[in-house]
C-alpha positions as CSV (number, residue, x, y, z in Angstrom):
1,X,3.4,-22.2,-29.4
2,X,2.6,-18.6,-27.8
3,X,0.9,-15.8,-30.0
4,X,2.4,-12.2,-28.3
5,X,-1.4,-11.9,-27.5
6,X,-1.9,-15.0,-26.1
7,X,0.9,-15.1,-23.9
8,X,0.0,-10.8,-23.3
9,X,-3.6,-12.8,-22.0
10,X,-2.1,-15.3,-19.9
11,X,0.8,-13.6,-18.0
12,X,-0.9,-10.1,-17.5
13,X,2.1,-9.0,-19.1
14,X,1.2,-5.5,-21.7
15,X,2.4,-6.3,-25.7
16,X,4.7,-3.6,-25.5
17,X,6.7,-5.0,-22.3
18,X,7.0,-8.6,-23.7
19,X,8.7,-6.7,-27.0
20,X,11.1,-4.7,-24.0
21,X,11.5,-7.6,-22.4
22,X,13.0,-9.2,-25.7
23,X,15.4,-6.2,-26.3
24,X,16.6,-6.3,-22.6
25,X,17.7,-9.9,-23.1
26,X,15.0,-11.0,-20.4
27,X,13.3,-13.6,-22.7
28,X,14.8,-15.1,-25.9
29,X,14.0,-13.8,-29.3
30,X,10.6,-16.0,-30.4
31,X,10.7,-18.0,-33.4
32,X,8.8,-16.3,-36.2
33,X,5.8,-17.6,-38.5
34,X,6.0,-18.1,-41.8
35,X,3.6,-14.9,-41.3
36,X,6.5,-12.9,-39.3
37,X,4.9,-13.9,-36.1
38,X,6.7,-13.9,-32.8
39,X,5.6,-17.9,-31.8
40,X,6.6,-18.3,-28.0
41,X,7.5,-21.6,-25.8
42,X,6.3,-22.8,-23.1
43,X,9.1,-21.9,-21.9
44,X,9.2,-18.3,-22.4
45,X,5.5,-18.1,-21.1
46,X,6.9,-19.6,-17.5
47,X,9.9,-17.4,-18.0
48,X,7.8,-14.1,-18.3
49,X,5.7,-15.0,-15.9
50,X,8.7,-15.4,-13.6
51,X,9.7,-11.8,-14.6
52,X,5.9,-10.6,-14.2
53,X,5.9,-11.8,-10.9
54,X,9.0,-10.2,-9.8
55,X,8.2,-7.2,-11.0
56,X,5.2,-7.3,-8.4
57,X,7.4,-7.7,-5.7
58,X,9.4,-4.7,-7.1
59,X,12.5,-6.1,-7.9
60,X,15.1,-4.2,-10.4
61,X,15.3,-5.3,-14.1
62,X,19.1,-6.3,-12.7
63,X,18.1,-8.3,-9.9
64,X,15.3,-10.2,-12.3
65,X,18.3,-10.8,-14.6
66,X,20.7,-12.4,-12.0
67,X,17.8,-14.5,-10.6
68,X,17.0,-15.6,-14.1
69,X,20.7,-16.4,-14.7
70,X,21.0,-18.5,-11.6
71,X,17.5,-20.4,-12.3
72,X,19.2,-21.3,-15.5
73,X,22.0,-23.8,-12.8
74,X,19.4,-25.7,-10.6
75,X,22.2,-27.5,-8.9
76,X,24.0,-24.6,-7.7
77,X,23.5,-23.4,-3.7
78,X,20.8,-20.6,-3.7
79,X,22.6,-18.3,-1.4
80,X,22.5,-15.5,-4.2
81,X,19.4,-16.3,-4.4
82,X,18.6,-15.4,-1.0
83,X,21.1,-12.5,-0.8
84,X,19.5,-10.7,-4.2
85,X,15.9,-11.4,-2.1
86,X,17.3,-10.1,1.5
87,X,19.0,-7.1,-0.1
88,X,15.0,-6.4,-1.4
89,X,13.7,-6.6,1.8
90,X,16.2,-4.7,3.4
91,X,15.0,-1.5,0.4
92,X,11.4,-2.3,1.0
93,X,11.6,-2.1,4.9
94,X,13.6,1.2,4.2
95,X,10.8,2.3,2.1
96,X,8.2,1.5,4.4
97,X,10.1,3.2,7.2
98,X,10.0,6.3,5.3
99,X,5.9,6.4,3.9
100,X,5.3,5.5,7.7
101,X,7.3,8.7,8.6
102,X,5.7,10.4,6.1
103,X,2.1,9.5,7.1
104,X,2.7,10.5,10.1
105,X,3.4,13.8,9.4
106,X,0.3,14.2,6.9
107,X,-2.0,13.1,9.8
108,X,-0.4,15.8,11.9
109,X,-0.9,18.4,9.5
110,X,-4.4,17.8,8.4
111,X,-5.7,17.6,12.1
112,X,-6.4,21.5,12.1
113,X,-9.7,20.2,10.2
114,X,-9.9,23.3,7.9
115,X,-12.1,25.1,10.0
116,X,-10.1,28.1,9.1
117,X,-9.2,30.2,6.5
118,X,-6.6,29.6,3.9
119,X,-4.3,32.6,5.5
120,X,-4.6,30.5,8.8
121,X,-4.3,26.8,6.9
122,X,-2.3,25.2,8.7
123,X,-1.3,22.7,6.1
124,X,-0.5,25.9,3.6
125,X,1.8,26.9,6.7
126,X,3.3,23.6,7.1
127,X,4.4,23.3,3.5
128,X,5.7,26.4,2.9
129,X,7.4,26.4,5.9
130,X,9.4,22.7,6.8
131,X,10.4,23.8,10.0
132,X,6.3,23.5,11.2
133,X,7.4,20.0,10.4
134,X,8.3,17.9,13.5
135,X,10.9,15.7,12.0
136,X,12.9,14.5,8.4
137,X,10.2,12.8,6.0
């Protein structure tokens, strides 16, 4: 058995998001101590650390939930599986897609090197006028 702190310590996962975590549904209610202590499992350290980790890849709160509810039927095909994790990669390639854009537009507006005044900035220019801009960001 888990102290909150203990499993806080070992998954990485902050007090106050195990106690979220709880009132989302995520992870079971602990037992309690004769103290009123949540005592966690074994299996609600893995469990968290399951949701920890998918949080790092940036998956929803939903998406965690279905993936949790279909690890719970380890006979079952994984095809949601894979569809919940392709429809992920499809947001973070879209995602990337658009920093990449916008990176490139930065670069182009810092390269006037500030060797001019702020009436002549360029980058004051740029943002407060989007058509300096040479495409959607």
């Amino acid at each position: 058995m888990y102290a909150i702190g203990d499993l806080s310590r070992r998954t990485g996962v902050k007090i106050p998001t195990i106690r979220y975590y709880e009132q989302m549904g995520l992870i079971a209610a602990p037992e309690r101590s004769e103290g009123n202590q949540r005592r966690y499992e074994k299996r609600q350290l893995e469990r968290l650390a399951f949701i920890r980790h998918a949080r790092d890849l940036g998956l929803s709160i939903e998406a965690i939930r279905d993936l949790l509810a279909l690890s719970e039927h380890p006979e079952r095909p994984c095809g949601e599986a894979d569809r919940i994790a392709a429809e992920h990669l499809i947001s973070v390639r879209e995602k990337i897609a658009r920093l990449t854009k916008l990176e490139q537009e930065l670069e182009r507006i810092v390269a006037c090197h500030g060797d001019h005044t702020i009436g002549d900035c360029y980058v004051i220019r740029a943002l407060a006028d989007h058509s300096l801009c040479e495409g959607e960001h």
